[in-house]
C-alpha positions in Angstrom: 0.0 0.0 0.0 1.1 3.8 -0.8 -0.8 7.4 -0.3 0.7 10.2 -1.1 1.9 12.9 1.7 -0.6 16.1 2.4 1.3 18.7 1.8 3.8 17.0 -1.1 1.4 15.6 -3.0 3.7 14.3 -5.5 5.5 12.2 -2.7 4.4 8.5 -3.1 4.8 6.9 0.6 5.4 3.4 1.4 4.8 0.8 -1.3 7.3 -1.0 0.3 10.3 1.0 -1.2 11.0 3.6 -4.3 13.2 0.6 -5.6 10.1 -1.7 -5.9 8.3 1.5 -7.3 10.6 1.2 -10.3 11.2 -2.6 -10.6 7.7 -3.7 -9.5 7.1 -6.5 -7.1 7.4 -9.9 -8.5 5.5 -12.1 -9.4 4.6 -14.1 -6.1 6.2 -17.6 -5.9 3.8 -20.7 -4.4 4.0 -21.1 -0.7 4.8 -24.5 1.1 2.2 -27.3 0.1 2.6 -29.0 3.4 5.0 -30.9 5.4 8.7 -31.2 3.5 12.1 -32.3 4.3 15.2 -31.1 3.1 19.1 -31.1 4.0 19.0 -27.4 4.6 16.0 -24.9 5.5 16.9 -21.5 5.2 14.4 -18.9 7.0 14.3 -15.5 5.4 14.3 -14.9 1.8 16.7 -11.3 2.1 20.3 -11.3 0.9 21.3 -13.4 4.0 19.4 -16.2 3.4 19.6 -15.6 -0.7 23.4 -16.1 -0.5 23.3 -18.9 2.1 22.0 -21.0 -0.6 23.4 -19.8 -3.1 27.1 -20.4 -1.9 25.9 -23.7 -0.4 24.4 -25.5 -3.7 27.5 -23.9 -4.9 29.4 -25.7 -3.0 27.7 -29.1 -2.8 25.1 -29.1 -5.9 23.6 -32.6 -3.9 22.1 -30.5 -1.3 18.4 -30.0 -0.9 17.6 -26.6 -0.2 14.6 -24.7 0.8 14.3 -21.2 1.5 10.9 -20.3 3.5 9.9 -16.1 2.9 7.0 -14.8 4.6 6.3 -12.0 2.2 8.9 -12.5 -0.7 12.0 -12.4 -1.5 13.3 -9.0 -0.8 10.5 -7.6 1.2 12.6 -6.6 4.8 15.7 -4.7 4.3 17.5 -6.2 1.3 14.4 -4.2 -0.9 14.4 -0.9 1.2 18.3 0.0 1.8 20.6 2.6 0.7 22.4 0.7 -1.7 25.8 0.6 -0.1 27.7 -1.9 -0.5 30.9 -1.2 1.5 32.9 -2.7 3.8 31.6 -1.5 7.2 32.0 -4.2 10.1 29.3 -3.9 12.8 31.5 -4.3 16.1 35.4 -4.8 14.8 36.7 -2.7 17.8 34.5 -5.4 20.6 36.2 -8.1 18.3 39.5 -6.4 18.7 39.4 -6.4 22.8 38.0 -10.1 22.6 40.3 -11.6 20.4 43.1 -8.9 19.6 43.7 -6.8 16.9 44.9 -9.6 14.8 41.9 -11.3 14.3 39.6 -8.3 14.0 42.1 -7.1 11.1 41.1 -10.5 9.6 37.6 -9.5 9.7 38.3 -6.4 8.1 40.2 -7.5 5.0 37.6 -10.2 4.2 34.8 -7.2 4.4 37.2 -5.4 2.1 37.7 -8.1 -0.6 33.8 -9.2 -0.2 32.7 -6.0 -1.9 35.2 -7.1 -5.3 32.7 -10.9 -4.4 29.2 -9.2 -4.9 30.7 -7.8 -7.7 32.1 -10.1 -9.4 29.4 -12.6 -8.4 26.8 -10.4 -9.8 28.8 -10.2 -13.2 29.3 -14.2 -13.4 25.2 -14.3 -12.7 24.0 -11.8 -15.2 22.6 -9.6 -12.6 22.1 -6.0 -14.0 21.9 -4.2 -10.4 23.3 -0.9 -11.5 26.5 -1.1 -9.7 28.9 1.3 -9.8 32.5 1.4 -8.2 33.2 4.6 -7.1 33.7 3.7 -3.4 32.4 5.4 -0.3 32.6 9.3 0.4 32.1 10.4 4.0 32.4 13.8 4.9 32.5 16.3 7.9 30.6 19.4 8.6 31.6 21.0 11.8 35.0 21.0 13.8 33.9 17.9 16.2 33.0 16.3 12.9 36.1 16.8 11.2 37.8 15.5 14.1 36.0 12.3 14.7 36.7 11.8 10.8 40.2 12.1 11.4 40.5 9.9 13.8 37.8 7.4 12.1 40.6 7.8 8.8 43.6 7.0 10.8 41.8 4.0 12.4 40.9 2.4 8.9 44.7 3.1 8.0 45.7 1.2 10.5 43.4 -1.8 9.7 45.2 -1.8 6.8 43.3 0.9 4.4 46.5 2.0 2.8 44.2 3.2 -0.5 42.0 5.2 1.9 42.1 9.2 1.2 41.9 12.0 3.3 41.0 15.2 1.9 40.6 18.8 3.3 37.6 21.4 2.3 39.0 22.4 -1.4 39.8 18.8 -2.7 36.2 17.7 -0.9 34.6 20.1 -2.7 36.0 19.0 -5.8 34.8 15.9 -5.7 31.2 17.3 -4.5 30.1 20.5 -3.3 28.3 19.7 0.1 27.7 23.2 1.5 29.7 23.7 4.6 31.7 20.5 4.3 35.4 21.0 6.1 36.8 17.7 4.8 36.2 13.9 4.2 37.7 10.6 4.0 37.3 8.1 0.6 37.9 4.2 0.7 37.8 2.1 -2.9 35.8 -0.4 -1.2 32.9 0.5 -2.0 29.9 0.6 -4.6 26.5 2.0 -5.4 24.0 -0.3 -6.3 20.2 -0.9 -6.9 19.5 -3.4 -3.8 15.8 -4.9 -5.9 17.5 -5.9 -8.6 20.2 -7.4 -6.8 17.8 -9.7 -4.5 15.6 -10.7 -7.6 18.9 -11.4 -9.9 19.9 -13.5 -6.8 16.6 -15.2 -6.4 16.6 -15.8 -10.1 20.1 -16.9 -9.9 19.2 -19.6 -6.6 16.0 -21.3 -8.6 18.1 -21.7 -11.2 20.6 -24.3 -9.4 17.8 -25.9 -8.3 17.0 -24.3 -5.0 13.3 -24.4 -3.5 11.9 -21.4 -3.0 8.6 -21.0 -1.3 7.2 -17.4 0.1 4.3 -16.1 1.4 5.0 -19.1 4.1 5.9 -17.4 7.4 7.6 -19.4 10.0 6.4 -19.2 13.6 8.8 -21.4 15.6 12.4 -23.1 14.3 13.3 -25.6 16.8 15.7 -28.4 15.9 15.4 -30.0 13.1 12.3 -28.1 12.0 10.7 -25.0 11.0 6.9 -24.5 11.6 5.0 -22.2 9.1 1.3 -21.9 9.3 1.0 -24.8 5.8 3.7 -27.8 7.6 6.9 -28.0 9.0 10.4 -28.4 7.0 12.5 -31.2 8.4 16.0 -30.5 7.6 19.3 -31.6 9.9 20.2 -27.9 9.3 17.7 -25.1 10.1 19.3 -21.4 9.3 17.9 -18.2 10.8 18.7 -15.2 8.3 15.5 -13.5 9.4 17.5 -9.6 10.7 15.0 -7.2 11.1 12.2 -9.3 11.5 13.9 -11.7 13.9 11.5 -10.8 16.5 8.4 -11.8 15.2 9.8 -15.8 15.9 8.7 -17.5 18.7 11.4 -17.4 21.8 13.1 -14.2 20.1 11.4 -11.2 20.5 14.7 -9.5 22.8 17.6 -11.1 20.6 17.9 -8.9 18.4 16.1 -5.7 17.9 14.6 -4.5 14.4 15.8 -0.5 14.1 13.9 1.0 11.9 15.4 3.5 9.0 13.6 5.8 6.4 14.9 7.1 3.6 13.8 9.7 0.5 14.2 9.5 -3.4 14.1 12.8 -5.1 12.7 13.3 -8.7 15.4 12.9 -11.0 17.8 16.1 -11.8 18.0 18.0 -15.0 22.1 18.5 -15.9 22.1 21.7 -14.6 21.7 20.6 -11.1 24.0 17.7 -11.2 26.8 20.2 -12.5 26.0 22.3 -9.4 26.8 19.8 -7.4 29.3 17.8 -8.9 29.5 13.8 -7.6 30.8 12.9 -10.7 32.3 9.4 -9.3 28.7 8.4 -7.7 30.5 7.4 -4.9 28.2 6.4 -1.7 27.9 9.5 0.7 27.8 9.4 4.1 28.6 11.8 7.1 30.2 12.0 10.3 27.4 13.3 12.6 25.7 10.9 15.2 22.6 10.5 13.5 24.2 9.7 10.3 22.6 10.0 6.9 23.7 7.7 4.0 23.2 8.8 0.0 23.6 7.7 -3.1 23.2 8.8 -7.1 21.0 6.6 -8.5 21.2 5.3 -11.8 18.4 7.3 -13.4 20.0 10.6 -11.9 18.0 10.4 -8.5 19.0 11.2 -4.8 18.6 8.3 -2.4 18.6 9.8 0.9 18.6 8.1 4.5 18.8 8.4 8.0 16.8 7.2 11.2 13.2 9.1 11.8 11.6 7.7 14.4 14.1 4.5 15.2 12.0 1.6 16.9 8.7 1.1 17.5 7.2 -0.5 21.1 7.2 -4.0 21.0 9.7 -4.5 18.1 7.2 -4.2 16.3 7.9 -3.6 12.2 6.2 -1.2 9.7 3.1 -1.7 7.4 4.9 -1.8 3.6 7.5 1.0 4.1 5.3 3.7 5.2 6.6 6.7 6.9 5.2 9.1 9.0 5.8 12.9 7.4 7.9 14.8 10.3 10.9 12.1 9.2 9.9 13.2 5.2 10.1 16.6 6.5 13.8 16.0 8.7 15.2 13.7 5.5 14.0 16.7 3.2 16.2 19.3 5.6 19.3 17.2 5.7 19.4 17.5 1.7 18.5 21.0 1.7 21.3 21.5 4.4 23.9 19.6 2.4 22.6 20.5 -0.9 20.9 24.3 -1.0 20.5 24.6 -4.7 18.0 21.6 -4.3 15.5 23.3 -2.1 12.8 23.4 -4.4 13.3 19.5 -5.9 10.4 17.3 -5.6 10.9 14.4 -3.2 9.1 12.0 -5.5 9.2 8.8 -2.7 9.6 8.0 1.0 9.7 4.7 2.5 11.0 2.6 5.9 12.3 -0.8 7.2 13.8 -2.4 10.1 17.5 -3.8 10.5 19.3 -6.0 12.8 20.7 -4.5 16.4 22.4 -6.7 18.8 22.7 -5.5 22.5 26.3 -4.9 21.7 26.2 -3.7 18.2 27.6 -6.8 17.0 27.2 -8.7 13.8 27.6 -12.7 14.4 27.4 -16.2 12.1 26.8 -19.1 14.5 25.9 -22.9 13.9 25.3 -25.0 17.0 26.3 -28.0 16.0 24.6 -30.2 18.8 21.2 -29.4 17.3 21.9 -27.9 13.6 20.7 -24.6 14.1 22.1 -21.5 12.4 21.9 -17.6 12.5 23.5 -14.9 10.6 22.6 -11.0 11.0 22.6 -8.0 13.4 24.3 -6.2 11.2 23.0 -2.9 12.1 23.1 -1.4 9.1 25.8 -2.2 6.9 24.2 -6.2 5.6 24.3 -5.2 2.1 27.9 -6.7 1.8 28.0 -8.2 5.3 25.2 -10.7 4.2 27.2 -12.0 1.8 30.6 -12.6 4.1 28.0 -14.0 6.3 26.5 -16.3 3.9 29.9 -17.7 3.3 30.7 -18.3 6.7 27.6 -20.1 7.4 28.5 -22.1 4.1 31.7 -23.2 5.7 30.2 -24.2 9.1 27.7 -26.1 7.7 30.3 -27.8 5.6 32.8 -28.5 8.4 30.1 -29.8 10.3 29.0 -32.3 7.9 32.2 -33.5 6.8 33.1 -31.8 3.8 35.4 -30.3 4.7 37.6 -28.8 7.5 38.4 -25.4 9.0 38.9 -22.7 7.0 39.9 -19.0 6.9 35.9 -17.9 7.5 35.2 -19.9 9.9 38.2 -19.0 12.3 37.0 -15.1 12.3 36.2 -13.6 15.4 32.3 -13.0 14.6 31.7 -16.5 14.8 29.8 -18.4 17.7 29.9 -14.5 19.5 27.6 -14.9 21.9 25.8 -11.4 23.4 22.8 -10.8 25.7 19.5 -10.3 25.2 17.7 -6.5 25.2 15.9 -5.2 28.0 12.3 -6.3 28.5 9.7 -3.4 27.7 9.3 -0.7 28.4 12.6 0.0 29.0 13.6 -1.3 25.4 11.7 1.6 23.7 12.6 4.1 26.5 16.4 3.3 26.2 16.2 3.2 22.3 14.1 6.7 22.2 16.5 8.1 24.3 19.7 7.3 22.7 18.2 9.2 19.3 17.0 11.8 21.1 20.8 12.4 23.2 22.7 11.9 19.5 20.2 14.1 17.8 20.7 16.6 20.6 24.4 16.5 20.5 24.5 17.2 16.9 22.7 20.1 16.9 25.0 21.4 19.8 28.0 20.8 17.7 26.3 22.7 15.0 25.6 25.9 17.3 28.6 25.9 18.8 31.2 24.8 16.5 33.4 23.1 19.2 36.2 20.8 18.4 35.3 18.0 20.7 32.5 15.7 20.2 29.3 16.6 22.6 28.8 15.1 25.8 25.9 14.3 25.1 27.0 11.7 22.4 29.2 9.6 25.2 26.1 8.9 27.2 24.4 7.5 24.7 27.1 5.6 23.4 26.6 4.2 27.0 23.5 3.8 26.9 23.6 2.1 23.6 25.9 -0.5 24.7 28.8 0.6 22.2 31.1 2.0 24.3 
């Protein structure tokens, strides 16, 4: 369902995303006929769960495969998110203090090469998901900014970046005129791309080796050995969770992990004229340095994709109906484009639209198989899962593989995300109140670092870092 926004009324809002606007939503594939069995069940039909069994029949072309999707494939996050695929790792500095630097480096330099994977995996497949290689772009706007991008550039350096860029206000500007912007920092690892037709080229690509796809089939309860949908259970001696966002909605795991919930803006296409005013000549993705971030990219068809949080969780974990988005966050997205972009003030914002992602309690992204009942998880990856899923996907490939014999240990499986174990989130209300009040103390301390144009990050933003579990 859409409606347009009183007020813009040439601002379609929800139909699950602007990228489903273009591509349409497919055709719907035939739910489970009853009770099955399988080698592997895969819950979740997103880019997790997608490149689970893709890698896996891959891999071992005797497998039997199903993938169960509640809506379809590419109706949670994979079909609503910014289109970055870069090499952000959701808790590498926890990893770090857990299992030394060493390891968490490891991490990092299979995130870097798994954006070159999606790639070239997407070339090999004939997926057409408008990718473009112009890496990430993240830049700062006031003195606390520009120091916390500093000091965010010297950390990837010394992950081992050593093609990372740092740039002052004149070359910045050269690369795109953000009004205000005092520097930035570039990495090559990353790309731009159009996440629908990525997770339909994928689903397209799975069927094709001869996995089982069956959606509108949600599963209530995965217990060993079985996943329950509403039509029969799926035996399988392996039962992966790749659920993210909507992890809650399973029985048993309403606290694990909770679904975040992001909006984002497309803007009518630009004429020339605009796009020479603002240069971005690369596409790279754009980011910035402020607490509540925003993410960007230019679109294929000469569009802004804009995002950031809006109103970030909703009591209950509950999740959204279709992408719909309530107008104050149309309103906020609308001012952080006018703000970095003033020469846009009076573009049309042609779509808005929301969906949840994965947050552990710490922030941390983790692949686990328990190998005394054959259950699997991959996600949390608060954020940054369009090229996590797919390092993820790998990993659980290799687990499942080790544990069945395969084959042995390998490089993926020895990296520090695997088996993490982390706590559950507080009980309500003090779930939404904790949540609601770590926005509220970020959103605070960036419009105190605006006003006052200090050198030092707020306060404000240390509390909630607290608070939040990250620091």
């Amino acid at each position: 369902m859409s409606s347009r926004i009183s007020g813009t009324v040439n601002t379609v809002n929800g139909g699950i995303s602007f990228w489903y606007a273009q591509e349409g939503t497919p055709a719907p594939r035939e739910p489970l006929p009853g009770d099955a069995s399988a080698d592997v069940v895969v819950v979740g039909g997103g880019y997790t769960g997608l490149w689970t069994a893709y890698y896996l029949k891959k891999a071992a072309p005797f497998l039997r495969i199903t993938v169960l999707e509640q809506q379809f494939c590419g109706y949670g996050a994979s079909g609503r998110n910014g289109g970055w695929l870069y090499n952000g790792v959701a808790g590498r500095d926890r990893y770090a203090k857990l299992h030394g630097r060493e390891a968490a480096a490891r991490l990092q330099r299979a995130m870097n090469d798994t954006v070159g994977e999606v790639i070239r995996v997407a070339g090999d497949e004939g997926i057409d998901a408008d990718i473009h290689h112009g890496g990430v772009l993240e830049v700062a706007l006031t003195p606390a900014q520009l120091a916390r991008l500093k000091a965010y550039h010297e950390a990837e350096v010394a992950y081992g970046e050593k093609e990372r860029v740092l740039a002052g206000a004149r070359e910045t500007a050269e690369r795109i005129k953000v009004s205000g912007a005092v520097g930035s920092t570039w990495t090559p690892h990353g790309a731009r791309l159009h996440p629908v037709k990525l997770v339909q080229g994928l689903a397209r690509a799975v069927e094709a080796l001869g996995v089982v796809i069956h959606e509108s089939t949600p599963v209530t309860e995965i217990r060993p050995k079985h996943a329950v949908t509403p039509y029969g259970t799926v035996r399988a001696p392996y039962v992966l969770r790749c659920t993210e966002g909507f992890t809650a909605s399973l029985k048993g795991q309403r606290r694990t992990w909770l679904p975040m919930n992001s909006s984002m803006i497309a803007t009518e296409p630009l004429t020339d004229e605009q796009w020479d005013s603002i240069g971005w000549a690369d596409r790279e993705t754009l980011g910035d340095m402020a607490h509540a971030y925003m993410y960007a990219q230019r679109t294929a068809d000469g569009r802004i994709a804009l995002g950031g949080r809006g109103v970030p969780y909703r009591f209950g974990s509950r999740t959204d109906n279709d992408g719909r988005t309530q107008a104050a966050t149309i309103e906020a997205l609308r001012g952080i484009l006018t703000r970095f972009f003033p020469q846009l003030a009076g573009v049309e914002v042609a779509h808005a639209w929301s969906g949840v992602l994965g947050v552990p309690r710490d922030w941390c992204a983790t692949v686990t198989l328990d190998r005394a009942t054959g259950l699997g998880w991959a996600g949390g990856y608060v954020g940054s899962g369009v090229a996590t899923a797919n390092l993820a996907a790998r990993t659980l490939r290799d687990l499942v593989q080790r544990d069945s014999g395969q084959s042995g240990a390998t490089d993926l499986t020895a990296l520090p995300w695997v088996n993490h174990k982390v706590r559950k989130w507080e009980p309500e209300p003090f779930r939404w109140l904790g949540v609601h009040g770590m926005y509220a103390t970020y959103g605070a301390a960036d419009r105190r670092e605006l006003a006052t144009h200090s050198a030092e990050s707020s306060r404000l933003a240390r509390i909630a870092d607290r608070v939040a579990g990250r620091s």
